[in-house]
N, C-alpha and C positions, 0 to 999 in steps of 0.2 A: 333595413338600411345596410349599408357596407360598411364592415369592418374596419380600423387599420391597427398596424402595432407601430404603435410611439416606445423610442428606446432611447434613453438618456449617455450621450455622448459626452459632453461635457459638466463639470464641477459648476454646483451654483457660487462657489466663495467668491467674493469681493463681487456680485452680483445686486441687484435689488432686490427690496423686501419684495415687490409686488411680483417680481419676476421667482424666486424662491415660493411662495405662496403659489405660486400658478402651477409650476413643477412640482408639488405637492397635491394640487386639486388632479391636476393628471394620475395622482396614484406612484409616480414617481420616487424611488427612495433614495438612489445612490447611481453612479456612471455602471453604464450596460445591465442597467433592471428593466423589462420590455413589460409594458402592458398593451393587452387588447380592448381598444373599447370601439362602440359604435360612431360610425362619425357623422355627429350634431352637425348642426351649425356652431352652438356652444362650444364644444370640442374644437371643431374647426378652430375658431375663433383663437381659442388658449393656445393652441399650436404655435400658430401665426406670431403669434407675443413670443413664444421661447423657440423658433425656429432653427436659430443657432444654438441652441443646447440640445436638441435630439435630433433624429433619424426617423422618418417616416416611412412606413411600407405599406403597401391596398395588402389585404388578405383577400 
């Protein structure tokens, strides 16, 4: 499958727990921490939900 790197752009504060928890299952720790993962549908999916809190790139 195709790679992508998810990169946290924005603060989760004053955010939802569900939305917080999502940015967390990503691997997520803090603004401008990038991970690589493969991209699921699953994956896909958690993106979508915090869209506006990171940046996404195809590798």
């Amino acid at each position: 499958m195709a790679k992508i790197k998810i990169t946290q752009i924005k603060s989760v504060i004053d955010r939802s727990e569900r939305q917080k928890k999502t940015i967390e299952a990503l691997g997520l720790k803090r603004i401008n921490h990038s991970v690589e993962v493969e991209a699921t549908p699953s994956i896909i999916g958690m993106v979508r939900k915090v869209n506006h809190l990171v940046a996404i790139e195809a590798i």
